[in-house]
N, C-alpha and C positions, 0 to 999 in steps of 0.2 A: 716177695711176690704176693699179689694177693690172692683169695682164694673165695670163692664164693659157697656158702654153709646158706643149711638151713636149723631153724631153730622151731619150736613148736612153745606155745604159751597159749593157756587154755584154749586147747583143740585147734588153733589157727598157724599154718605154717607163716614165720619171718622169715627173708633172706635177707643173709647181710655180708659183703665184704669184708672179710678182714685179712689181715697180715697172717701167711702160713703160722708163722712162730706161733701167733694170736689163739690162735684156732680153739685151742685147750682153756683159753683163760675165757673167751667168748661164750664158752660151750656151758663152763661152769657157770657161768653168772644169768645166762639167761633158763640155766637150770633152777637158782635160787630165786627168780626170779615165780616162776614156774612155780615151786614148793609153796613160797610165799601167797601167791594168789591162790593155789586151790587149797591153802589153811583156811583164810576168809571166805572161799566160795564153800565150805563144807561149812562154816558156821553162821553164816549168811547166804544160802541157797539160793532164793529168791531176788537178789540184789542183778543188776545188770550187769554187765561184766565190765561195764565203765566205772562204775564204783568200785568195782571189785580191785580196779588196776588202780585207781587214786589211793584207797587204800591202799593197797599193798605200797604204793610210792611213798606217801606219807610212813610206813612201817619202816622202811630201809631206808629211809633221809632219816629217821629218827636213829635206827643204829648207827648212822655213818656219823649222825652228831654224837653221840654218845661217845663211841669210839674217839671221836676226834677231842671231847673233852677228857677224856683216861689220857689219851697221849696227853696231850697238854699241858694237865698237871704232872705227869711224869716227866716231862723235858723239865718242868719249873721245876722241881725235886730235885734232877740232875745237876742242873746250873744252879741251886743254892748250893749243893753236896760240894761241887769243882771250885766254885769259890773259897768253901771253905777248907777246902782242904790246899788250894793256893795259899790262903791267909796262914795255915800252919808251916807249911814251907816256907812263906816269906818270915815268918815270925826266926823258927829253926835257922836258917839260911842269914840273918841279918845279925 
């Protein structure tokens, strides 16, 4: 069922629908979202709060790539490590 929330990011209430279940993971993220912009608005004061939010999105695309390249090479890790360790079973095994 959905549920209607609100959410506060620099001084402005958002309302947003989401799924009951949702609610907690919505809550958090536009919390981080939140944290993020008033880092940049306390080090950039004077900036507009349009800036302030490309920045902050540009900050959190940049972890999300970050993050997504650690996975990345850690799957690649994974799938050299299972290969070879097939190759010693088939070697043992044959």
């Amino acid at each position: 069922m959905d549920k209607s929330i609100r959410v506060t990011i620099l001084e402005r209430e958002y309302p947003l629908r989401v799924k009951e279940e949702e609610e907690a993971r919505a809550r958090a993220i536009a919390a981080r979202v939140e944290e993020r912009m008033q880092t940049i608005r306390r080090r950039l004061p004077a900036e507009p709060d349009l800036t302030i939010a490309v920045m902050a999105a540009m900050a959190i695309a940049d972890d999300l790539h970050a993050t997504r390249s650690i996975e990345g090479a850690a799957h690649e890790t994974a799938i050299a490590e299972i290969d070879g360790l097939i190759e010693s079973i088939s070697s043992v095994v044959s």
